[in-house]
C-alpha positions as protocol buffer text, in pm:
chain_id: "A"
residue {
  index: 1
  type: UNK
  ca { x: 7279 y: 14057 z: 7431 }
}
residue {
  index: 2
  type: UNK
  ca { x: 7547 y: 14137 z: 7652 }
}
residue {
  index: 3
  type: UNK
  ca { x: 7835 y: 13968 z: 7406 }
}
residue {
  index: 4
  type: UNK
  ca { x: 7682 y: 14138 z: 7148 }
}
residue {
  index: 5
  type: UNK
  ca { x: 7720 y: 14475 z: 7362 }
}
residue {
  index: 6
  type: UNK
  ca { x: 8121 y: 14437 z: 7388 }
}
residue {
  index: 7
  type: UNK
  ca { x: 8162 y: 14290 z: 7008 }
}
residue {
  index: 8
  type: UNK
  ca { x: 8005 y: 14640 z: 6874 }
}
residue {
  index: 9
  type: UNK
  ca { x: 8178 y: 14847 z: 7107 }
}
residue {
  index: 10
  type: UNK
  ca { x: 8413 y: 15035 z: 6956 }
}
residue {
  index: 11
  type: UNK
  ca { x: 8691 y: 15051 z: 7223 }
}
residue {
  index: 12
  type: UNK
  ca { x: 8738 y: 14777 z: 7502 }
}
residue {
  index: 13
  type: UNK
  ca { x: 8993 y: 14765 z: 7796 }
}
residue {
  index: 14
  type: UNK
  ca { x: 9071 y: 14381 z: 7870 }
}
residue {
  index: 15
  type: UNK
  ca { x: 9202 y: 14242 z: 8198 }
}
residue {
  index: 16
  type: UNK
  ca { x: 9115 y: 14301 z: 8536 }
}
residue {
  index: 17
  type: UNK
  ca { x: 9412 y: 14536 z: 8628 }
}
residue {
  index: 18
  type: UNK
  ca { x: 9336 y: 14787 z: 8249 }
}
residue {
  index: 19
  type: UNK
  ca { x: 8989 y: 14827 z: 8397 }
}
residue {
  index: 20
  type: UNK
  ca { x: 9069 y: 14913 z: 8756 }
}
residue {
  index: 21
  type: UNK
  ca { x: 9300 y: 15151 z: 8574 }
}
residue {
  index: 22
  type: UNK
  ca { x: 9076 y: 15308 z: 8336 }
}
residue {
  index: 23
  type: UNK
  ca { x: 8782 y: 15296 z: 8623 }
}
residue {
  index: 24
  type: UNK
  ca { x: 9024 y: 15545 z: 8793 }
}
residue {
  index: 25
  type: UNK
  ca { x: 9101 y: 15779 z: 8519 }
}
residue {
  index: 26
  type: UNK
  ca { x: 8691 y: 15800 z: 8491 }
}
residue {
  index: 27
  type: UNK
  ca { x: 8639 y: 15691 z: 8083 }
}
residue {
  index: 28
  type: UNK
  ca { x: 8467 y: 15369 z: 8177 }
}
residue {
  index: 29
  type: UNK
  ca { x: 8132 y: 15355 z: 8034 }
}
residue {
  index: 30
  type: UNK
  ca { x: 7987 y: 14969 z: 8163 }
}
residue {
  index: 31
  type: UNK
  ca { x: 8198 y: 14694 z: 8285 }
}
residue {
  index: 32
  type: UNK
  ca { x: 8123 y: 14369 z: 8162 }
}
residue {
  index: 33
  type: UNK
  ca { x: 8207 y: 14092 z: 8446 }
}
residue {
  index: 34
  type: UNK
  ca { x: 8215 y: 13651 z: 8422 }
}
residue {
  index: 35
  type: UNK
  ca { x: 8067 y: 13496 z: 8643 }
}
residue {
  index: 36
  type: UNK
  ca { x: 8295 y: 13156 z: 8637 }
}
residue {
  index: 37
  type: UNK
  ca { x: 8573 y: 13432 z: 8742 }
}
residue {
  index: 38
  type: UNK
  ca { x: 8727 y: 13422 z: 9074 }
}
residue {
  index: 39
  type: UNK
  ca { x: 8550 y: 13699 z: 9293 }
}
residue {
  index: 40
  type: UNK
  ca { x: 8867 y: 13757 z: 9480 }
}
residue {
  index: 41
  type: UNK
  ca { x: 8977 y: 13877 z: 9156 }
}
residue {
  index: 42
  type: UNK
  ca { x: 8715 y: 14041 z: 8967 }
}
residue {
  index: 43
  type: UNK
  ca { x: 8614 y: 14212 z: 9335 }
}
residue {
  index: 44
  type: UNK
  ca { x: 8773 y: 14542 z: 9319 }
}
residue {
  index: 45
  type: UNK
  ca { x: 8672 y: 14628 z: 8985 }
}
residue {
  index: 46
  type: UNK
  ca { x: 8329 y: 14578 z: 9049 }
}
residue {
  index: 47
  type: UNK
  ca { x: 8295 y: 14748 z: 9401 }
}
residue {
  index: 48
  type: UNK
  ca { x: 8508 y: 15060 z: 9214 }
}
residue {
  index: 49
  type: UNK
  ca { x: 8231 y: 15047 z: 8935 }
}
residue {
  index: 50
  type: UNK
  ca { x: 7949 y: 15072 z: 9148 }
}
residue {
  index: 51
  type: UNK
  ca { x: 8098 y: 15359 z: 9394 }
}
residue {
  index: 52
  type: UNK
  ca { x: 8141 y: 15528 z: 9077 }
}
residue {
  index: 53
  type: UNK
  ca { x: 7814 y: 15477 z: 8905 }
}
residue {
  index: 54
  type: UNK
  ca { x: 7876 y: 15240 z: 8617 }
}
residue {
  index: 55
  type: UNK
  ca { x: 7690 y: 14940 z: 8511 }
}
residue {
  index: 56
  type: UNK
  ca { x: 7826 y: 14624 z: 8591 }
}
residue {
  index: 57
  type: UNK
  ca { x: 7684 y: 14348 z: 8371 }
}
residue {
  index: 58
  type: UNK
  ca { x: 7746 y: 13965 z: 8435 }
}
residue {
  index: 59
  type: UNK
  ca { x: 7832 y: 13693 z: 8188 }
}
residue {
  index: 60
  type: UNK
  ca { x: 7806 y: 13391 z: 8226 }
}
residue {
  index: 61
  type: UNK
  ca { x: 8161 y: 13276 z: 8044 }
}
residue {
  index: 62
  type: UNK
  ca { x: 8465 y: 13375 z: 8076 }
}
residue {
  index: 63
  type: UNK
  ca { x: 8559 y: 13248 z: 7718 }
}
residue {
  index: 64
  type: UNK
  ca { x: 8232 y: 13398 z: 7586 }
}
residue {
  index: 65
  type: UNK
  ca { x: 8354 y: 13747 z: 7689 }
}
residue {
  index: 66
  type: UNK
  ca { x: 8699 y: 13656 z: 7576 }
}
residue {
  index: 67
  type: UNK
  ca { x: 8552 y: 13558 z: 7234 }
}
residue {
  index: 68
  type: UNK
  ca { x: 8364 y: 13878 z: 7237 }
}
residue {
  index: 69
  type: UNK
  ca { x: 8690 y: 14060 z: 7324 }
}
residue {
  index: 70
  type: UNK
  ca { x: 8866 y: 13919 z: 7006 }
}
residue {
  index: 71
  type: UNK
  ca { x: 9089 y: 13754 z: 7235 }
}
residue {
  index: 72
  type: UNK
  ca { x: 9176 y: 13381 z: 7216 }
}
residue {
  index: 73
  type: UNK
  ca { x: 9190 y: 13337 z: 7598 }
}
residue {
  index: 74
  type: UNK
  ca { x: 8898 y: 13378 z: 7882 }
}
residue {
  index: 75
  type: UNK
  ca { x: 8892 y: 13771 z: 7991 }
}
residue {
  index: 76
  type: UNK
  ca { x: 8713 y: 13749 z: 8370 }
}
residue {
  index: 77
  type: UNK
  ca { x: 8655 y: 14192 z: 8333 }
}
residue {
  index: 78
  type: UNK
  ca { x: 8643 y: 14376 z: 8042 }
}
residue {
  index: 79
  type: UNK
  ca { x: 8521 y: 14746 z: 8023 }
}
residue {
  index: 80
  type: UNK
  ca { x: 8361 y: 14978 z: 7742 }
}
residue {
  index: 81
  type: UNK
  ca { x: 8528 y: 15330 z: 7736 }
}
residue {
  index: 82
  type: UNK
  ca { x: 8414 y: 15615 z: 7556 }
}
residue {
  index: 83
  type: UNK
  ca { x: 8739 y: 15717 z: 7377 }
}
């Protein structure tokens, strides 16, 4: 359900350093997290999520959510904006 989630959304932000970003400007809607990531990496975006309210929903695969991302590489964070 949760690949299915990013595949329909109509905007994504890809990358662990775009979603800290676009966590800060505030048009983050859910962030979408792998679990096979490194957690030293995917850390700050989560812990900014939660302080500011958003869902954070984990994956299982990094390729999975890369695949869902229409990217042809693993994506450990990707994010759902609303513009």
């Amino acid at each position: 359900m949760s690949y299915e989630k990013v595949k329909q959304a109509k905007k994504t932000i890809v990358g662990i350093k775009q979603t800290v970003k676009a966590l800060q400007t505030g048009h983050v809607t859910e962030v979408f997290v792998a679990l096979d990531a490194d957690v030293r990496m995917t850390k700050r975006a989560v812990l900014l999520a939660q302080n500011k309210g958003i869902p954070v929903v984990l994956v299982d695969s990094k390729r999975e959510l890369g695949r869902a991302c229409k990217i042809q590489v693993g994506a450990a964070v990707c994010a759902i904006t609303e513009w």
